[in-house]
C-alpha positions in Angstrom: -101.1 115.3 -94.3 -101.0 113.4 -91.1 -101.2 109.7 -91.1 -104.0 107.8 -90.3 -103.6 104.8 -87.5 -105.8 101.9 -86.6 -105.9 99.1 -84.4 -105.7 95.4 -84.8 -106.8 92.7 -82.8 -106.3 88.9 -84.0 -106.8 85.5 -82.8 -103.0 83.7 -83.1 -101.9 80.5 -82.5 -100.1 80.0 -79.4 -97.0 78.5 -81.2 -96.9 80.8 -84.0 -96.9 83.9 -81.4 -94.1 82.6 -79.1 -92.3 82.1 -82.9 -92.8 86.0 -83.9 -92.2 87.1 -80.5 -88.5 85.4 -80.8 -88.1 86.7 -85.1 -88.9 90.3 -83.6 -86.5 91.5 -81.3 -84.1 90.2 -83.7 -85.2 92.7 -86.8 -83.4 96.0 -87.0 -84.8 98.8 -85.7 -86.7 101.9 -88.0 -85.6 105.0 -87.0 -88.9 106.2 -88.3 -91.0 105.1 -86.5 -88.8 105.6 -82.5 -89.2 108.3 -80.5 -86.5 110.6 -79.2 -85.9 108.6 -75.9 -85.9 105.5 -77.6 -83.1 106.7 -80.5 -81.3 107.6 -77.6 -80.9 104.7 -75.6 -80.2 102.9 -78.9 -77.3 105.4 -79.2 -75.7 105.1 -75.7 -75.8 101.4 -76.4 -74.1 101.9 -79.6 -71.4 104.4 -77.9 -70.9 102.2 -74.8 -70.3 99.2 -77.0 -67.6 101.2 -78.8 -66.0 102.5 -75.3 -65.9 98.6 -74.5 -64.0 97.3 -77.6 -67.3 95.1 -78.7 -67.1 95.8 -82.2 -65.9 94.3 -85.4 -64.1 95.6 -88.5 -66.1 96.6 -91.2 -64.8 94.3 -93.4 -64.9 91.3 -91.0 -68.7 92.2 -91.0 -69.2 91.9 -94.8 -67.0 88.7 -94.9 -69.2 87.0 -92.2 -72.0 88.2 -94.1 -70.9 86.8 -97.6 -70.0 83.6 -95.9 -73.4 82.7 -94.1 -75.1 84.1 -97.6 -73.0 81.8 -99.6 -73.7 78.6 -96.9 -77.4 79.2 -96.9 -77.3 79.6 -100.8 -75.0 76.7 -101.4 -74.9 74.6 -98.2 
């Protein structure tokens, strides 16, 4: 069954936009709903930030993550 799409047109307040248009680009990505091109591009950025050493150990990852969980939880 194919899905269904609609458009959606709102009035927003100006401050409220320019504060969603900053939270967005910040959200990860669905790989559902991206194209071929675009789930390419995200993989050369992936792959070039490997070639370029700007990565992190897994486990570094999940240690900053339990920290800034713990601070927001606990202050």
């Amino acid at each position: 069954m194919a899905k269904k799409s609609t458009k959606l047109y709102e009035r927003t307040e100006p401050d409220l936009k320019e504060q969603v248009e900053e939270i967005l680009p910040a959200l990860p990505l669905n790989i559902y709903t991206l194209s071929d091109e675009q789930i390419n591009a995200e993989l050369e950025k992936g792959y070039a930030d490997m070639q370029y050493g700007r990565t992190k150990a897994g486990n570094t990852v999940f240690s900053d993550i339990r920290k800034t969980i713990s601070k927001n939880i606990f202050g």
